[in-house]
N, C-alpha and C positions, 0 to 999 in steps of 0.2 A: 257485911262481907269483910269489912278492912277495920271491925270491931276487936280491938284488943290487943291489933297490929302496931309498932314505931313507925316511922317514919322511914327508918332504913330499910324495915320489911317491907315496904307498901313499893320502895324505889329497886327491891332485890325482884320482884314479880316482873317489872318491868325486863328481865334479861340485859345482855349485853347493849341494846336499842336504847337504852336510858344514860347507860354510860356512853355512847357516842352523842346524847344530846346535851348532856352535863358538859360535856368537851367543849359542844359547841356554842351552850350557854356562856361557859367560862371566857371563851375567844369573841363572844359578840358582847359581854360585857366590857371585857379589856378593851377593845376599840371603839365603845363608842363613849367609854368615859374617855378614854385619849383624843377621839375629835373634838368632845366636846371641847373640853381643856382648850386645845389648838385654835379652834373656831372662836372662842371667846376670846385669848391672847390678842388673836388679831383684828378682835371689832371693839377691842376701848379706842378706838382714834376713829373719830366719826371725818368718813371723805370729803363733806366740806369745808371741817374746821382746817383739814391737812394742805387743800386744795387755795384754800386761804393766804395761809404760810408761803406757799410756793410762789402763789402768784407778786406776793409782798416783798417777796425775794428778788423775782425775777423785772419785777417792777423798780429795784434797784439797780437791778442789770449782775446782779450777785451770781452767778451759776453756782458757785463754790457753797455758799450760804445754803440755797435749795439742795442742792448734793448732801451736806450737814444732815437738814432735817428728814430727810430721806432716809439716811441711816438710820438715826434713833428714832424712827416711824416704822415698828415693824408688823407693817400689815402688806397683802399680797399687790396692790396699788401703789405704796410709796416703792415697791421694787419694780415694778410698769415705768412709771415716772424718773427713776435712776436712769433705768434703762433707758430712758429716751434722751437725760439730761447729760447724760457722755459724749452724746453724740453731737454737740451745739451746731459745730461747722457744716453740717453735712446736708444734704438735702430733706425735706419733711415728705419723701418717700420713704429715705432710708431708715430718717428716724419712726416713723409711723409701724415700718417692716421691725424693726427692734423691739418696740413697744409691744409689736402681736406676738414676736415670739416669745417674749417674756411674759405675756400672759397668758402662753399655752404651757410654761412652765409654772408657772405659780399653780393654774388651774391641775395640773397634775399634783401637784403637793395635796392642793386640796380634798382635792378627789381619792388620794392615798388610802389604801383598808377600806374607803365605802364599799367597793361590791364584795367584799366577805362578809356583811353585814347583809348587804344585799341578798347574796347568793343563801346565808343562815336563811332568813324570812323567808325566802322562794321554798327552801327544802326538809325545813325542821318539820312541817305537819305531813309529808309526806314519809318522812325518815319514822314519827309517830303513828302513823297508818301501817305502815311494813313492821311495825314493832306488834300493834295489835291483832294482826293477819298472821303471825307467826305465835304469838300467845293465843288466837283461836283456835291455830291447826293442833297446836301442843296441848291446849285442853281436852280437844275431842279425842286424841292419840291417847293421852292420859284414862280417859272414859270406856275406848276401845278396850286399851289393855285389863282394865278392870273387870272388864264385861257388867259391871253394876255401875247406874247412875241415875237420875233424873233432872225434872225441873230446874231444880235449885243448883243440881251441881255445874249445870250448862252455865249456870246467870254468873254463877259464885266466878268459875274461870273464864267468861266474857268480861267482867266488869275487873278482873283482873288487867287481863289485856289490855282493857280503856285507858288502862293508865299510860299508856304510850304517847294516846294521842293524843289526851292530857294536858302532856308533857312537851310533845310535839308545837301543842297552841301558846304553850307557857314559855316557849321559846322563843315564837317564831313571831308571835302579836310587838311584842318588844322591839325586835327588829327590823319589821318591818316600820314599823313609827319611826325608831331611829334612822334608816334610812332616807325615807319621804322627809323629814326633817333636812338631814346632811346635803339632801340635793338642794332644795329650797335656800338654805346655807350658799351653798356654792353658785344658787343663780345669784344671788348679791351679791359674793363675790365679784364674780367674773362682768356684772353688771357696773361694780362702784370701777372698774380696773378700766375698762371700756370708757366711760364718763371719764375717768383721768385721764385717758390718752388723748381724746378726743378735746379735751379741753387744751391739757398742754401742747399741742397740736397749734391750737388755736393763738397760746399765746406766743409760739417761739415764731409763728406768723406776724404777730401782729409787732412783737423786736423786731423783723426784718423789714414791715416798711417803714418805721421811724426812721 
């Protein structure tokens, strides 16, 4: 059927349905090579060696030192941790309250471009279905018009059609993985950032009874 065909002819059968999934191939590649990128940037600093640091710091009584390593520590945690260490004077509500919001902003960072990755995987084999139901109705209209056809002309433009949904799965397998990845990602995140508050929590307590 696709004997003798390129490649471009084989993706020109597919109709305008193939060039909207090219699109959104193109968009779910661009962003999940950029999370990854990002997600790696921010997991070379392992949270206990960081956790370490701080406590070595604050164990000098340094706040300014911890503040330091904080900065050049750029992962979604040593910004948890900032946040909490501006706050010294203040009560271990307030700072606690600081902490969470700052890791409801980090966690948004994280989370950035996932659900159009998301969204790609939920709707590319669907997007690939409606591409092949539209290449079936146009083969049998093409058959109609002819008034001459059989067997083989049916199979020859169904499996034309196929290529949709293809096309559809060759999109949509990728994204979905990338997805289920990126959240799994971001439970560690949002997990190592929890651990850090709750610890520095623990130690700007345990300055205050010395």
């Amino acid at each position: 059927m696709f004997k003798g065909k390129s490649l471009w002819q084989i993706f020109q059968t597919g109709g305008i349905t193939l060039y909207i999934l090219l699109f959104c191939s193109v968009i779910s590649i661009a962003i999940i090579s950029q999370r990854i990128w990002y997600y790696w940037r921010r997991s070379k600093i392992k949270r206990v060696d960081f956790m370490g640091q701080i406590r070595h710091a604050l164990g000098k009584g340094d706040i300014q030192e911890a503040l330091r390593i904080c900065r050049k520590t750029d992962t979604p945690f040593s910004a948890v941790v900032s946040a909490g260490l501006t706050l010294p004077g203040n009560t271990e509500t307030a700072i606690s309250h600081s902490m969470e919001r700052q890791i409801a902003i980090e966690t948004a960072k994280l989370e950035r471009y996932t659900s159009i990755v998301g969204t790609i995987g939920s709707t590319a084999v669907y997007i690939g279905l409606f591409g092949t139901v539209l290449g079936i109705i146009r083969a049998f209209q093409d058959i109609s018009a002819s008034g001459s056809g059989g067997m083989n002309v049916v199979i020859s433009g169904i499996a034309e059609a196929l290529v949709c949904t293809a096309a559809g799965l060759l999109v949509a397998v990728p994204a979905v993985i990338a997805y289920n990845y990126f959240m799994r990602r971001i439970d560690a995140f949002v997990s190592d950032m929890e651990l850090c508050a709750s610890e520095l929590l623990d130690l700007i307590s345990a300055r205050k009874r010395e």
